[in-house]
N, C-alpha and C positions, 0 to 999 in steps of 0.2 A: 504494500500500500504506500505510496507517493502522496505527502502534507504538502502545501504549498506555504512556505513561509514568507511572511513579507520582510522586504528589502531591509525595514529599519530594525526587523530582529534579526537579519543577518549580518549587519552592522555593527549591532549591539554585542552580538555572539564572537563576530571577528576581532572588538575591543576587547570581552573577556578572556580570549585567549592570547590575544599581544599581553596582554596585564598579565596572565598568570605565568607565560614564559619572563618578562621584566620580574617580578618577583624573582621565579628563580636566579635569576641572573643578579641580582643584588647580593649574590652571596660570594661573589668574586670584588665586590666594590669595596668601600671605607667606609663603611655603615655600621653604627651599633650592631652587634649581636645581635642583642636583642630583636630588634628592625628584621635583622636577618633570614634569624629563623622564623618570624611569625608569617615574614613573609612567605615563607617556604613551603610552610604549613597552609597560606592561604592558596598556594598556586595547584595542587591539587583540585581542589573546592572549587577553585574558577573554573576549573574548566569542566566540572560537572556540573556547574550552573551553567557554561555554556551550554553544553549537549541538552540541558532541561530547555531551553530558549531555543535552542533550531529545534528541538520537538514540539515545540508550541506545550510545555509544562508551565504551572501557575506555580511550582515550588521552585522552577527553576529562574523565574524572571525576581524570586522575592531571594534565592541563592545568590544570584548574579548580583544584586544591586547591595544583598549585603557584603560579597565580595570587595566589589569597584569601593564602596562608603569607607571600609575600613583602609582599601589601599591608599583610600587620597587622604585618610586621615593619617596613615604613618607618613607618608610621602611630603605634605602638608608643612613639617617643621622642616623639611629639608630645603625648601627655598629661601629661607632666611637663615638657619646656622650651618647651611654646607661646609663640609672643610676645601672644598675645591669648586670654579667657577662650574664644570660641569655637569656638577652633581645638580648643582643651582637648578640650569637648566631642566636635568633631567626630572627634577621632581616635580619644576614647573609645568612639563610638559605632562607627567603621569596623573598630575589633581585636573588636569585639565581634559584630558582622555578619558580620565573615572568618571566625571560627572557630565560627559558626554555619553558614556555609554549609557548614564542612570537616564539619563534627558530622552536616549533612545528609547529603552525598556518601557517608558512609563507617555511616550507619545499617544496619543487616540487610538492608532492606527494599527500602534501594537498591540492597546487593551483589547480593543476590537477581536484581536488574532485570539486571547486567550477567555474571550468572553465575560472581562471582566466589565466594559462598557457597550450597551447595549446598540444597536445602529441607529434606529430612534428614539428619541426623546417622548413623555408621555409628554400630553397634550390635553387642553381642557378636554375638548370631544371623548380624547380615549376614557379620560376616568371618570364621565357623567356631569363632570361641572357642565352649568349654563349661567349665564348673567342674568 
């Protein structure tokens, strides 16, 4: 069986897996441990929130977004106390990727896909109001 997913959750999907390989990749940089490993730990998890998201899953787009939230929260202190200008960069780049991705997940267009917002809106007519 063949889902049709729409373009902005395979966007969305394509960020969480950039995000969950950067995570791992932070383990070769100058980053607190700490930072390190959680990050480590989160990069598994992204990317079975991705797979929940190209499936058109409601665990996986609420997986994904707490993925992406907590990357751009560790990420977040890296643009103002980096030890290097590039880290600067890079973590600017990562909070700004995470809350793109979230911006994706959570468009009409996607709720739409998971059924969380319906296509019409009720309406006096539908629910027996009259003036």
């Amino acid at each position: 069986m063949r889902h049709k997913c729409p373009a902005v959750l395979t966007a969305a999907g394509a960020i969480c897996v950039v995000n969950s390989l950067g995570n791992i990749a932070t383990l070769a940089s100058p980053v607190p441990r700490q930072i390190a490993y959680t990050s480590l730990v989160l990069a598994p998890i992204g990317v079975i929130g991705a797979i929940g998201l190209w499936r058109l899953m409601r665990w996986g787009a609420l997986l994904s977004t707490g993925v992406l939230a907590l990357t751009a929260l560790l990420a977040a202190p890296g643009i103002v106390v980096a030890p290097i200008l590039v880290l600067h960069a890079f973590a600017a780049v990562i909070v700004i990727l995470d809350f793109a991705g979230i911006a994706l997940i959570f468009v009409p267009s996607s709720r739409r896909a998971y059924g969380l917002l319906s296509r019409s809106t009720p309406s006096a007519e539908s629910t027996g109001r009259t003036k």
